[in-house]
N, C-alpha and C positions, 0 to 999 in steps of 0.2 A: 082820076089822074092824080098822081103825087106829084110835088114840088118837086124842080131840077133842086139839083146841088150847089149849083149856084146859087141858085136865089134862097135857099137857106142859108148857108153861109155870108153873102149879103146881109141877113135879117138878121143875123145872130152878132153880127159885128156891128151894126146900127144899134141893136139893144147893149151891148157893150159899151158903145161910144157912149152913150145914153144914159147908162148907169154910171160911167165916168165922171161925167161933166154933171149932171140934177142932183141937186141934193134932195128937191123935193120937184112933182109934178101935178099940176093945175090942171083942172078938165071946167075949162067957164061955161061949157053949155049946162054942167050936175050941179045942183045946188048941196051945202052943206045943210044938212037938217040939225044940225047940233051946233052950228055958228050961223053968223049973218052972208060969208062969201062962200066960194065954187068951193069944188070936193078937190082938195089935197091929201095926196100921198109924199110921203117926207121917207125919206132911205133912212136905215139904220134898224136895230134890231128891235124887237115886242120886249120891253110894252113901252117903246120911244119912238120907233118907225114902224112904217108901213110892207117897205121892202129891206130886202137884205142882201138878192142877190141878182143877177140876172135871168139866171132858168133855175129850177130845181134840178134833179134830178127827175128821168122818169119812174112813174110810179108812186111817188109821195102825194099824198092824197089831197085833195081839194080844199081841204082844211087846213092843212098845216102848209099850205106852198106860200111862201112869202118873196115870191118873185114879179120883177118887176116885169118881166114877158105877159104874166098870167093878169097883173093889172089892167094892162093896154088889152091883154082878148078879153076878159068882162066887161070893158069899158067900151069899147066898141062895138057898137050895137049892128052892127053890120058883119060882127064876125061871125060864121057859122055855128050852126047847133047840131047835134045828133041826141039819141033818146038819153044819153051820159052828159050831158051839159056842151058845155064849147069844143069844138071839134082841135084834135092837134094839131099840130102847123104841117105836120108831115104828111096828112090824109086832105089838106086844102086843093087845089088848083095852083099852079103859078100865077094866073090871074086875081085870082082872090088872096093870093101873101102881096103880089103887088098895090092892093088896094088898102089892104091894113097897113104895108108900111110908108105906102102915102098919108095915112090915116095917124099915122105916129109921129111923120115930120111935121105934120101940121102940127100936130097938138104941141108937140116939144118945142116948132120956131114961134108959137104963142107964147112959151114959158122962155122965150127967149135963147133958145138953144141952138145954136147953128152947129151943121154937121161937115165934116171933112170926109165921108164917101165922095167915091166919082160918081155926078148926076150923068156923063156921059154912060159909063160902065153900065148902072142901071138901068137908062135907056136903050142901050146897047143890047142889054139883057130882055127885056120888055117885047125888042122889036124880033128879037130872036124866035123869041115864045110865039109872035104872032100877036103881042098886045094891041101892038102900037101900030 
């Protein structure tokens, strides 16, 4: 089952809002192995930031994608796999984008980031699907 419309568009405006407001984002459960604190990603361009954009395009390769979408799915250990690596947001579940982008407010209202989505909408949207 693929993702409605809605709730991509939802996800894609939250990674928007998200790349607006962070300059940089903290994951405190990944430890940094090159410093003493958690793994930081810092926006802006190679060889200063980590991200640059919010999505790549599709098709650009795994290697050179420097967006902040593809961050949060490596990072999240609970986001699907297939035999290519991390699954795309398009071929998920509604249930399973719903869980990554609960997955992403958390992490960002750790870094201090409050969001202006409607929590009602999304709810709304959840209980539609049959989530909730």
């Amino acid at each position: 089952m693929n993702i409605s419309e809605d709730f991509n568009r939802f996800y894609h405006a939250l990674l928007k809002e998200a790349f607006e407001k962070a300059s940089s984002v903290s994951f405190r459960d990944w430890r940094d192995l090159n410093g003493n604190g958690c793994l930081k990603f810092y926006r802006g361009e190679a060889p200063f930031g980590d991200y640059d954009c919010v999505a790549c395009p599709k098709g650009t390769p795994f290697e050179q994608d420097t967006s902040l979408k593809t961050i949060f799915k490596n990072m999240n250990i609970d986001y699907g796999f297939d035999e290519n690596g991390k699954i795309s947001t398009t071929g998920i579940t509604n249930s399973a984008l719903c869980r990554h982008i609960e997955w992403i407010t958390k992490i960002l209202n750790q870094n201090g980031i409050e969001f202006e989505h409607d929590i009602q909408e999304f709810e709304r949207m959840k209980q539609s699907a049959g989530i909730i």
